[in-house]
C-alpha positions as a Markdown table, in Angstrom:
| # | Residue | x | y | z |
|---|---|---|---|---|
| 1 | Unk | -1.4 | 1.2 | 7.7 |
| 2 | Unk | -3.0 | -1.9 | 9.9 |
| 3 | Unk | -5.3 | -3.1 | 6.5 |
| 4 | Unk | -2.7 | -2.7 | 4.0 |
| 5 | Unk | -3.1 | -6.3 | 3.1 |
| 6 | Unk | -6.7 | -4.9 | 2.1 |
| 7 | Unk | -7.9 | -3.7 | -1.2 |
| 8 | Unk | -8.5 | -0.2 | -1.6 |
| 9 | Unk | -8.8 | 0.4 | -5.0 |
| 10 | Unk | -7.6 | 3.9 | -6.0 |
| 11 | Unk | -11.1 | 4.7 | -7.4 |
| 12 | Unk | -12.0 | 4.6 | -3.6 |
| 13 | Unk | -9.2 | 7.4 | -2.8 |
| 14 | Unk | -9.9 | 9.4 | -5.4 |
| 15 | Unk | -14.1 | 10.0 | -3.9 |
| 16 | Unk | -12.9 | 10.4 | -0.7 |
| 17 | Unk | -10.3 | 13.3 | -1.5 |
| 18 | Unk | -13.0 | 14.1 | -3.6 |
| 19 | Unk | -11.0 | 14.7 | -6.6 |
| 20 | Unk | -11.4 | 12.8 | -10.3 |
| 21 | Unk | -8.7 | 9.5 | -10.3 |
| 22 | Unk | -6.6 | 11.3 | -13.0 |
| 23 | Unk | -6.3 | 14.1 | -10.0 |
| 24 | Unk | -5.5 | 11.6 | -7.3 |
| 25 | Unk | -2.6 | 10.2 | -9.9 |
| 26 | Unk | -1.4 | 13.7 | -10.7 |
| 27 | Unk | -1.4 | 14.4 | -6.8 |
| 28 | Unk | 0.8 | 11.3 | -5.9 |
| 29 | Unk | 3.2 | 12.0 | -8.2 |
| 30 | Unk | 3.5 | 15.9 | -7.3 |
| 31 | Unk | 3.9 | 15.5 | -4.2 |
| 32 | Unk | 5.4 | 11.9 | -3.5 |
| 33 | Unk | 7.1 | 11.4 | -6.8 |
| 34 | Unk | 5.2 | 8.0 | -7.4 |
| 35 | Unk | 2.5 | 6.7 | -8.9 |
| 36 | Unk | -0.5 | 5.7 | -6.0 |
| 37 | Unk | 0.2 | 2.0 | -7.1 |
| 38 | Unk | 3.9 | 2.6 | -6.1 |
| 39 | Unk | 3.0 | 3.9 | -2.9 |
| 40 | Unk | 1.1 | 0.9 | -1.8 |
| 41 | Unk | 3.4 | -1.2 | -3.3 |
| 42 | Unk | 6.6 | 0.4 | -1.3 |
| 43 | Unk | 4.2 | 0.6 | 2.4 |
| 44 | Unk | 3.6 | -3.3 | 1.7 |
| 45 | Unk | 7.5 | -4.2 | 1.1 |
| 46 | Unk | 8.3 | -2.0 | 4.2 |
| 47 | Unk | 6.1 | -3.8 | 6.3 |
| 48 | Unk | 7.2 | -7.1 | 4.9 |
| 49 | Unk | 11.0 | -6.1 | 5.2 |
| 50 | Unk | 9.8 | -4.8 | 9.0 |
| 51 | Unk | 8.5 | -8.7 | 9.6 |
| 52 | Unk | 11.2 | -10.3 | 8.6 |
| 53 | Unk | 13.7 | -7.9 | 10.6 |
| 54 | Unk | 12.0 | -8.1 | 13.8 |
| 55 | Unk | 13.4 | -10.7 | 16.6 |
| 56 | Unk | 10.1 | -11.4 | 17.7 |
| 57 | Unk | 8.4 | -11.7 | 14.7 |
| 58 | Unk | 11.1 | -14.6 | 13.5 |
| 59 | Unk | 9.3 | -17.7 | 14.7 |
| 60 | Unk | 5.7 | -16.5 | 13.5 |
| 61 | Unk | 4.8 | -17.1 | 9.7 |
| 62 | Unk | 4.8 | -14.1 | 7.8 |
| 63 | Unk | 1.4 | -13.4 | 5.7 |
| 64 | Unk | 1.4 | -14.6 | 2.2 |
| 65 | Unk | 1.1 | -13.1 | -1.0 |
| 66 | Unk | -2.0 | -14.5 | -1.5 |
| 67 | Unk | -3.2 | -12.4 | 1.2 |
| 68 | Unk | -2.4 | -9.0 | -0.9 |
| 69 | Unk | -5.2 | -7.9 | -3.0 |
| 70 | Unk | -4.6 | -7.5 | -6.6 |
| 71 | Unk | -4.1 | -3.8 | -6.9 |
């Protein structure tokens, strides 16, 4: 999860699972109980929750949220 601060539209999952987008949808929330837009939205607050927790990462500005693509 190194580009999560990238846009990957989930149009973009969806071709390369090779599935239709309604499948990819129906996939994430079989098997992970959220919608792919949740999923991103949960890795991003981890990894925000992981920067602000970690000693060394204290005196370094954190990314902002202009950074995050519009999902």
């Amino acid at each position: 999860m190194d580009h999560i601060c990238e846009a990957f539209p989930v149009e973009r999952l969806a071709e390369l699972a090779g599935v239709s987008l309604k499948s990819i949808a129906r996939l994430f929330v079989r098997e992970l109980s959220v919608t792919p837009r949740e999923f991103v939205e949960g890795v991003r607050l981890d990894r925000a929750r992981n920067l602000l927790e970690a000693p060394d990462q204290r005196s370094r500005p954190l990314p902002s949220t202009a950074d995050l693509p519009a999902m």
